[in-house]
C-alpha positions in Angstrom: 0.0 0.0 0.0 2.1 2.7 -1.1 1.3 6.7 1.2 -0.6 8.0 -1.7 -3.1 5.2 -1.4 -3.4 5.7 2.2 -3.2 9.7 2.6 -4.4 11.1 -0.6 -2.4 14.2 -2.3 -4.7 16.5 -2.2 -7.1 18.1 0.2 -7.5 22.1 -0.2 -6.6 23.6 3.1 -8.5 20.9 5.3 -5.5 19.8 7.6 -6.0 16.3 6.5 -7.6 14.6 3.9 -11.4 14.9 4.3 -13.3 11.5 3.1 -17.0 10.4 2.8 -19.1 7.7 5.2 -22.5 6.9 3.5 -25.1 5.3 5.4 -27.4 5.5 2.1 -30.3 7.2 4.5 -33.9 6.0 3.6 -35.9 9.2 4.9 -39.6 9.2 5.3 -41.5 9.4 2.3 -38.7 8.1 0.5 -37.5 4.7 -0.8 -34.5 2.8 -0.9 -34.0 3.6 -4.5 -34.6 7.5 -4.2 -31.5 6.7 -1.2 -29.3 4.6 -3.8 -29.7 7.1 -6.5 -28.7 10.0 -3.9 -25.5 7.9 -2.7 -24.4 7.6 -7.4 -25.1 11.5 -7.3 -23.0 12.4 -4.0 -20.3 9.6 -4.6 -20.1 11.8 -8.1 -19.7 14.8 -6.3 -17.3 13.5 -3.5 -14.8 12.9 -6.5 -15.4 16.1 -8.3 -15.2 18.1 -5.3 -11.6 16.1 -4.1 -13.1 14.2 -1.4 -10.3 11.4 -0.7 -12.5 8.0 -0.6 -15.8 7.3 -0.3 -16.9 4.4 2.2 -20.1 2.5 2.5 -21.4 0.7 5.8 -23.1 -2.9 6.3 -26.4 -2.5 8.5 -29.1 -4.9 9.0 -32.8 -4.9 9.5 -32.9 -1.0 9.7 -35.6 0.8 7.4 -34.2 3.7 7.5 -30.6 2.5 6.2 -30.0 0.6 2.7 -26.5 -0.2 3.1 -27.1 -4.3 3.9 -25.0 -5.4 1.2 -21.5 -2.9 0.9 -20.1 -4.9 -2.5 -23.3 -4.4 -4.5 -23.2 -1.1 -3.6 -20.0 -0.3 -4.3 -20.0 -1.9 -7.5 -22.7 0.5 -8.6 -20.6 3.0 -7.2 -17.3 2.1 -9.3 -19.7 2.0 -12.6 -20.5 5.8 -12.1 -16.6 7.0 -10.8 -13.4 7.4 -12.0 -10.8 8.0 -9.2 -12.2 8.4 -5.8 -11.4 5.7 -3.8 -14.2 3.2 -2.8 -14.3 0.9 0.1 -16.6 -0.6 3.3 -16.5 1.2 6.6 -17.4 -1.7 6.9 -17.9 -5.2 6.2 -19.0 -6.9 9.4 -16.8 -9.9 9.1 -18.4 -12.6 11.3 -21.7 -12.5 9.4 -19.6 -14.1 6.2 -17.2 -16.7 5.3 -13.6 -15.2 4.4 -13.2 -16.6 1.5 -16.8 -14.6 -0.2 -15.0 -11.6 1.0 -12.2 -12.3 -0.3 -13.9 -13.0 -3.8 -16.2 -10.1 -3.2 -13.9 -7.6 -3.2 -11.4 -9.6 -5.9 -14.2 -8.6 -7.8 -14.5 -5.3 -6.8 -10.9 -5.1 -7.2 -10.8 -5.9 -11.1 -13.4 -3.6 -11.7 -11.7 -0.8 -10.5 -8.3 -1.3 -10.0 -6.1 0.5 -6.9 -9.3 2.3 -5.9 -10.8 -0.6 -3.0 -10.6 -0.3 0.2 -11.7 -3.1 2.6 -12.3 -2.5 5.7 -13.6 -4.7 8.6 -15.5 -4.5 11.4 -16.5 -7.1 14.2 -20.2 -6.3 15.4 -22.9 -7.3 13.7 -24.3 -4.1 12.2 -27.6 -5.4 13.7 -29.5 -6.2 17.1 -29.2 -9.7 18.0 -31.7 -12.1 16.9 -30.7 -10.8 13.1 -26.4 -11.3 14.2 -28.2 -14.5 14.9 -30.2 -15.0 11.3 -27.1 -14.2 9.6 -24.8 -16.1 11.2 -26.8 -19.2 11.5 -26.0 -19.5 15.3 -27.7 -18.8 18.8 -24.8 -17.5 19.8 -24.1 -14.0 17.8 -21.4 -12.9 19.7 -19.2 -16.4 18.5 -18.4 -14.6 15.9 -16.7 -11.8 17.1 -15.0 -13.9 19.6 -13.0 -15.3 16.7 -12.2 -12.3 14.5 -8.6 -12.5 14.8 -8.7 -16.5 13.0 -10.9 -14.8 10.2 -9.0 -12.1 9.5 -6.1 -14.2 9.3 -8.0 -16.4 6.8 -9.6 -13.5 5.1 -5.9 -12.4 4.3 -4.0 -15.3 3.2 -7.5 -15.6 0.6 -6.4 -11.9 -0.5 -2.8 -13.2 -0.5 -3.5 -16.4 -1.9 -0.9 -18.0 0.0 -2.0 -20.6 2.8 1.4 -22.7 3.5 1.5 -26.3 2.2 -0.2 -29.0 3.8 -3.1 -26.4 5.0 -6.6 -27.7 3.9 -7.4 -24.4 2.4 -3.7 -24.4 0.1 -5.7 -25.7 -2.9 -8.4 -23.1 -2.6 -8.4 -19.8 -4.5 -10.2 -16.6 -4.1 -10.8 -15.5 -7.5 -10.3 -13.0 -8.5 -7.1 -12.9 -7.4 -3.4 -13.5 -7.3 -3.3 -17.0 -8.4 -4.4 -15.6 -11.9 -1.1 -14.0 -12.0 0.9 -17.3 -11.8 -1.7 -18.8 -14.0 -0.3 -19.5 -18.0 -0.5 -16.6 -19.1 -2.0 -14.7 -16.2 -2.6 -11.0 -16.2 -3.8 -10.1 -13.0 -3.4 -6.5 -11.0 -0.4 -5.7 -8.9 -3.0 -4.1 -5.7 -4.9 -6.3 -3.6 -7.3 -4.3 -1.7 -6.1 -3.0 1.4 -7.5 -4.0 4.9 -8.2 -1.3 7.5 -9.7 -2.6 10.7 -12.7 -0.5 12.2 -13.5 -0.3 15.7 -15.6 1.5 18.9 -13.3 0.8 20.9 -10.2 -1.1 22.2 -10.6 -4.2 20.8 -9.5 -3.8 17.1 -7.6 -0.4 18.1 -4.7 -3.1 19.5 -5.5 -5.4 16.9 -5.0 -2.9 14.2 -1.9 -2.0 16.2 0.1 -5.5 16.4 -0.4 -6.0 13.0 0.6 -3.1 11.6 -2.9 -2.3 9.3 -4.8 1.4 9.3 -7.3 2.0 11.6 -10.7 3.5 11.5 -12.6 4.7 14.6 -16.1 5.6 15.5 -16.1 8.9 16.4 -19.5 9.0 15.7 -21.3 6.9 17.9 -18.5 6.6 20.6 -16.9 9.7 20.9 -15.9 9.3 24.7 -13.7 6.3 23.3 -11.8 8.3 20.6 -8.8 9.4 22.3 -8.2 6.5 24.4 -8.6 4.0 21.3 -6.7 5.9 19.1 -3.8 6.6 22.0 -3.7 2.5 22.4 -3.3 1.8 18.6 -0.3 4.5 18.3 1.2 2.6 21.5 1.2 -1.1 20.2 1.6 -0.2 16.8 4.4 -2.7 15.4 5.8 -1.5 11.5 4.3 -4.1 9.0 4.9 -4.7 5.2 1.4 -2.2 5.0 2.9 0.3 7.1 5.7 1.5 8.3 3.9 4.3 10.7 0.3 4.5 12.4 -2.6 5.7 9.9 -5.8 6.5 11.9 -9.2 7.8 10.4 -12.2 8.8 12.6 -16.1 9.2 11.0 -17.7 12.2 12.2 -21.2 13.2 12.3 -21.3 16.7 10.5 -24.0 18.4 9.0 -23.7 22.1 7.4 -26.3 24.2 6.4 -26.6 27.5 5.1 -28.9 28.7 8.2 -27.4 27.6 11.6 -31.0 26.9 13.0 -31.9 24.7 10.3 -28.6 22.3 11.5 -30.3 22.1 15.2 -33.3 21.3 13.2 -31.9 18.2 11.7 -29.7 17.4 14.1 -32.5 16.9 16.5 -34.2 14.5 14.0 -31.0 12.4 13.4 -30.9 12.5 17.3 -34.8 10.6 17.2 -33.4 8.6 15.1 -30.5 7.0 16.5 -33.2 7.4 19.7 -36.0 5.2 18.4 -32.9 3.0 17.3 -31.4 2.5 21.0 -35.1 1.7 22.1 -35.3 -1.2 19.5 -37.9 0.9 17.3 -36.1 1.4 14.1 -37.8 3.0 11.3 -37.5 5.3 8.1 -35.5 8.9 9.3 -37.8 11.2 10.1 -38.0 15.0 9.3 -37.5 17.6 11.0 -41.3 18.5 12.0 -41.8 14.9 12.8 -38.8 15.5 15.7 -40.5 18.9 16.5 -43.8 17.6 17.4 -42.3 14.5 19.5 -43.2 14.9 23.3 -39.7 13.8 24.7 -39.1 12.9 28.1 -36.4 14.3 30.5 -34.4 11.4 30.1 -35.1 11.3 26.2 -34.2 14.7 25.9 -31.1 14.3 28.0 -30.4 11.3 25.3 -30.9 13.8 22.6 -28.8 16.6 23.8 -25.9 14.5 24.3 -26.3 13.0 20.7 -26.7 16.0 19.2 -23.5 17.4 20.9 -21.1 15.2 19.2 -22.3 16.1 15.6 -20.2 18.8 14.2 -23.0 21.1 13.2 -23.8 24.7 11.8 -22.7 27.0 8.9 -19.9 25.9 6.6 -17.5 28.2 8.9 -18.6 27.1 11.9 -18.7 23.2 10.9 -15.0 24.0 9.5 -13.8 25.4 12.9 -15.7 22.1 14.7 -13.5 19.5 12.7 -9.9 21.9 12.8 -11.0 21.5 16.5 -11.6 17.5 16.5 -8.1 16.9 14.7 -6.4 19.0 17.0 -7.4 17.0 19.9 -7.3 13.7 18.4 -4.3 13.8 15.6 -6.3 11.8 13.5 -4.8 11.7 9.9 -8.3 11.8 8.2 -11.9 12.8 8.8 -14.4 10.7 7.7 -17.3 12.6 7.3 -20.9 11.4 7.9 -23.7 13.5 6.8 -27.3 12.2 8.1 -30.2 14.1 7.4 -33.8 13.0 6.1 -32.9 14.7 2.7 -30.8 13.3 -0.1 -30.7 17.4 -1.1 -29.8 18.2 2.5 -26.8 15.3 2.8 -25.4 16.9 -0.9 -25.7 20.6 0.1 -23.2 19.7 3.5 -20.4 17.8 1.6 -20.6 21.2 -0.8 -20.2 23.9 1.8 -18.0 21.2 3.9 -15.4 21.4 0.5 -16.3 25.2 -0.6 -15.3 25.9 3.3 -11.8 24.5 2.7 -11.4 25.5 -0.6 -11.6 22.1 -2.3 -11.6 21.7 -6.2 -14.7 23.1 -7.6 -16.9 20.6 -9.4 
């Protein structure tokens, strides 16, 4: 993975590069195609605008989030680019064999080659009795308990090199290497690159001992940032990946050109990830839907704190928000996640967002 892949060459005067999250929000009154369509048309304008890479995230049995399946998405995704690079944020590994990853995003890999990022994550991107459904197991958490065995598998697939006398040393992910060392083989010299995602701890030391880039959840754990990110910097051991620490963060952000109209939406993305915690997941609601909710003390309390930890306001003052952020994390990328009930609204942030730190026009 050479730096370029990893840290981009350009990103206006943003202090690092500046990169896309897409939950591919199903608002109310919307479908999932109307969210599909919005994700081709901002992915379009993440590249025009110089957005670094552009990642998709598996969730399960949410209405109000389309992003079940990353590689079909992102395949769509590569059909309607040219540069940006492309990638999961992530794939939930436990809920799939290795080696359909592995071919997964071979695939994905052919079809756009050097642009694929693959990165991994070890919840299940759902509550449990669907971790359960998809894993075929009454025990969802098994899965996660052995993470470290799949991602070794997952990466001698993408490596194509299980040592003799393994069961798997006759099996191929394809495509892949092996088609390199195949008669005549032609076959790309990238493989896509594995970052390992995490809320905490966990995959922060994982990501660490084994030398891979490491993405954190700023947005939904934000009280776990610095500590996570201080423990991947402290185990990290040089690798054949790389030879220094690379950390990302996603960040809620939402810019608007009238301030009130951020608390607006903020406060229905709040509801949102509200009805969620409560086991009530449904389509994003508006803003007036929010408005007219009777919240409790403790569900206001809930939304005040949510609301907090999403970098919010005019282009200036969401600018100021994230110089802020990377100053107290060091984080050598922002991710940037902008949820809103409108495909319109979502577009209209990533614009001011780049316009703000004088990104390439489109």
């Amino acid at each position: 993975m050479s730096a370029d892949e990893i840290r981009g060459t350009t990103h206006g005067t943003a202090p690092v590069p500046l990169s896309v999250l897409d939950l591919v929000t199903v608002g109310a009154g919307s479908t999932a195609g109307d969210a599909l369509r919005t994700s081709v048309a901002l992915a379009r304008s993440a590249e025009a605008r110089g957005f670094h890479r552009y990642w998709v995230a598996e969730h399960h049995s949410m209405p109000g989030v389309a992003s079940s399946s990353p590689a079909v998405i992102l395949a769509h995704l590569a059909a309607h680019t040219d540069r940006i690079r492309l990638g999961s944020g992530g794939v939930m590994l436990p809920n799939h064999a290795p080696l359909v990853i592995a071919e997964q995003f071979g695939t994905l890999e052919a079809m756009a080659p050097g642009r694929i990022d693959l990165g991994l994550g070890r919840a299940p991107g759902t509550d449990g009795a669907t971790a359960a459904a998809l894993r075929r197991t009454d025990l969802p958490d098994q899965g996660a308990d052995d993470f470290p065995e799949q991602l070794a598998e997952l990466t001698r697939f993408l490596d194509d090199d299980f040592p003799d006398g393994h069961p798997y040393r006759r099996i191929h992910a394809i495509p892949g290497p092996v088609q390199a060392t195949a008669p005549g083989g032609v076959q790309s010299p990238h493989r896509p690159p594995v970052w390992l995602l995490g809320s905490s701890g966990f995959s922060a030391r994982l990501a660490g001992l084994l030398g891979l880039p490491f993405a954190f959840a700023h947005h939904f754990s934000a009280q776990n940032t610095i500590p996570a990110l201080d423990l991947y910097r402290q185990t990290f051991r040089p690798s054949a990946v790389l030879a220094e620490p690379y950390a990302l963060i996603g960040v809620s952000t939402l810019a608007t050109d009238d301030a009130r109209e951020a608390v607006r939406q903020t406060r229905a993305t709040a509801l949102n990830m509200l009805r969620l915690r409560m086991g009530r997941p449904g389509l994003f609601p508006d803003p007036a839907e929010a408005e007219k909710h009777e919240f409790s003390p403790m569900e206001e309390e809930f939304i005040t704190s949510w609301t907090a930890n999403i970098v919010h306001g005019t282009a200036d003052e969401v600018r100021s928000g994230l110089d802020d952020l990377h100053k107290r994390t060091g984080a050598d990328e922002l991710m940037l996640l902008s949820h809103a009930h409108r495909g319109e609204l979502r577009l209209r942030s990533y614009e001011l967002i780049a316009d703000a730190y004088g990104l390439p026009t489109a």
